[in-house]
C-alpha positions in Angstrom: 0.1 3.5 -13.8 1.3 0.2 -12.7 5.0 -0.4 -13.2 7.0 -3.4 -12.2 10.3 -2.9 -10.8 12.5 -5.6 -12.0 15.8 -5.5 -9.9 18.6 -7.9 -9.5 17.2 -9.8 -7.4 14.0 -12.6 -8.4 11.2 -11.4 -7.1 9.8 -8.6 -8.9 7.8 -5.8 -7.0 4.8 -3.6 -8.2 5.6 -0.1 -7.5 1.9 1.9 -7.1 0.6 5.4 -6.8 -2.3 6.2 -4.3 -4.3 6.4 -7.3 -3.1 3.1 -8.0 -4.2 1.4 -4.3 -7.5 3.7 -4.7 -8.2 1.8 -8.1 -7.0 -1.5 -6.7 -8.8 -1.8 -3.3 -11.7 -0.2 -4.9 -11.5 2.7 -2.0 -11.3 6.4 -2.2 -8.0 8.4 -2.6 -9.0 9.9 1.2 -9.1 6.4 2.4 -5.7 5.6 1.4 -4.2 8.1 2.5 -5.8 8.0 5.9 -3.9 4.8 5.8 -1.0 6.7 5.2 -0.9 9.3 7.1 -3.3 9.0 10.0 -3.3 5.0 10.6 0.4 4.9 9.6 -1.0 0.9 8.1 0.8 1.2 4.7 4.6 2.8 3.9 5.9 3.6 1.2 8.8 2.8 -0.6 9.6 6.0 -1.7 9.0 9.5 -0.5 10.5 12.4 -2.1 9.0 15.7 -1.8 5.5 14.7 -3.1 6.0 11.8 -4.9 4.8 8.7 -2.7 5.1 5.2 -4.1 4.0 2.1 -3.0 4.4 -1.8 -3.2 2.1 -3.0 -3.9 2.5 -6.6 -2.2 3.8 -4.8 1.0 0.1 -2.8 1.2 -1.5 -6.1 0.9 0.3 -7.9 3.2 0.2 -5.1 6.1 -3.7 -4.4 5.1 -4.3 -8.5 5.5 -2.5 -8.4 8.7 -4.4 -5.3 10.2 -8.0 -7.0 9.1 -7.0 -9.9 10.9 -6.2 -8.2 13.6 -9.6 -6.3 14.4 -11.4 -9.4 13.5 -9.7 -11.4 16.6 -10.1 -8.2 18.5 -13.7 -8.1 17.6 -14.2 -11.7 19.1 
């Protein structure tokens, strides 16, 4: 489930399960949370207990960064 968080301020954030990134990257659940855990790439924006949330703009941003990065790497 996709929700929007809507705060004070203007810009409006996506707030996603790992299901959710799975889904929306169109990658496995291990994948994402290899990520997570083991590449330490994407944080989330709330972790309590076993509830881990994401935003979603902030994964595609630090995912987009990372890609870029291998590719000059790469070269």
């Amino acid at each position: 489930m996709v929700k929007r968080d809507n705060s004070a301020s203007h810009s409006s954030s996506t707030i996603v399960t790992i299901d959710d990134l799975a889904a929306h990257f169109q990658v496995s659940r291990s994948t994402v949370k290899n990520w997570y855990h083991r590449d330490g790439v994407i944080r989330p924006c709330i972790a309590i207990g076993n509830v881990v949330r994401f935003d979603l703009a902030e994964c595609e941003q630090r995912l987009l960064a990372r890609s870029r990065k291998s590719h000059k790497s790469a070269e």
